[in-house]
N, C-alpha and C positions, 0 to 999 in steps of 0.2 A: 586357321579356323576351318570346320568340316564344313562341308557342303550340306546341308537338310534331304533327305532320301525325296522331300517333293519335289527336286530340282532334279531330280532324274529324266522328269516327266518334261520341262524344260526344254533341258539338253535335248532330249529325245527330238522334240518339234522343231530347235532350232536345225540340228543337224540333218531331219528330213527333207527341210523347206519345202520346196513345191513338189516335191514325189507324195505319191499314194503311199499310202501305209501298208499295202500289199506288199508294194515292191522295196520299203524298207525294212519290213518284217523277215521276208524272205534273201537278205542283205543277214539279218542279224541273226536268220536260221531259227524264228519261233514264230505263233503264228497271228498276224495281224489283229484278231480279236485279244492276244496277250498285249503284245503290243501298242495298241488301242485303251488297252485299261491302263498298263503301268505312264503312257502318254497323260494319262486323265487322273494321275496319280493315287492311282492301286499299289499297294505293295505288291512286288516282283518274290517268286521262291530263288532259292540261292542260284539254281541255274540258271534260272532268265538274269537274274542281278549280275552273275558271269560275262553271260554273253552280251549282255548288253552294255555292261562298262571296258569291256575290249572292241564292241562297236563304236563305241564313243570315244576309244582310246583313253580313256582315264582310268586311273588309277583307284580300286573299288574303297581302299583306306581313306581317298576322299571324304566320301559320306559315313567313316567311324568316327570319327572325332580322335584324330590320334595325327601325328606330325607325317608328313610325306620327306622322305630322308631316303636316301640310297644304303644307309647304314641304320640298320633298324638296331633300337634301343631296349634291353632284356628287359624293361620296366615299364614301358610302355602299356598302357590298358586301352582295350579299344570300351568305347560309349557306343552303341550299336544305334540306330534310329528307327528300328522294327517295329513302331508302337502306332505304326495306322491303325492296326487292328488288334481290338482289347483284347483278344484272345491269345495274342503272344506274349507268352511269361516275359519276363526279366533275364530267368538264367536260360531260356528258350535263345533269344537274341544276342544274348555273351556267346553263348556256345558255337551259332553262326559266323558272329563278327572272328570270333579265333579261327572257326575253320576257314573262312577267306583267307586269313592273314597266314594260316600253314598253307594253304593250296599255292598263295600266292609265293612261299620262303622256295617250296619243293620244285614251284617252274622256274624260279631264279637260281636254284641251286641248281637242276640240270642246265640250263640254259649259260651256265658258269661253267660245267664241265664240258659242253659240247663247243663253246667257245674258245678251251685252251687246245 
């Protein structure tokens, strides 16, 4: 079962704990008023959602609604959870949730070849 994209905001607080948000912002390399809002759950653009779910070491198909498998399945549809804000279409948020899921196929696939 996917994780809800307001669980981002969560994860975020837990794994701060007692640090300033300065100094966790500048850990995840955006800047603490971003930081600050996706904590208080704002939708994040695709680069904060990036770096902030390799901050938090999770995997960003968490929050698609699609299986976490090491063998990904050519059938598989991501369910994207873009929809804090009514102005993001439908096929706005399919098109994201794919482009994670290729950004994420092209660092495992080099990361396969610099491996062998």
């Amino acid at each position: 079962m996917a994780l809800p994209i307001a669980e981002l905001g969560r994860l975020i607080a837990v794994k701060r704990g007692s640090r300033g948000i300065r100094a966790a912002a500048a850990d995840v390399g955006i800047s603490q008023a971003t930081l600050s809002r996706v904590e208080n759950g704002h939708m994040p653009d695709l680069a904060t959602f990036a770096k902030i779910c390799k901050w938090l070491d999770r995997d960003p198909r968490e929050f698609l609604e699609i299986e976490v498998t090491d063998t990904p399945a050519p059938a598989q549809k991501a369910v994207v959870h873009f929809r804090k804000k009514k102005t993001v279409k439908v096929e706005t948020a399919t098109a994201l949730g794919e482009l994670i899921l290729a950004a994420q196929r092209a660092v495992r696939a080099r990361d396969d070849l610099i491996g062998e």
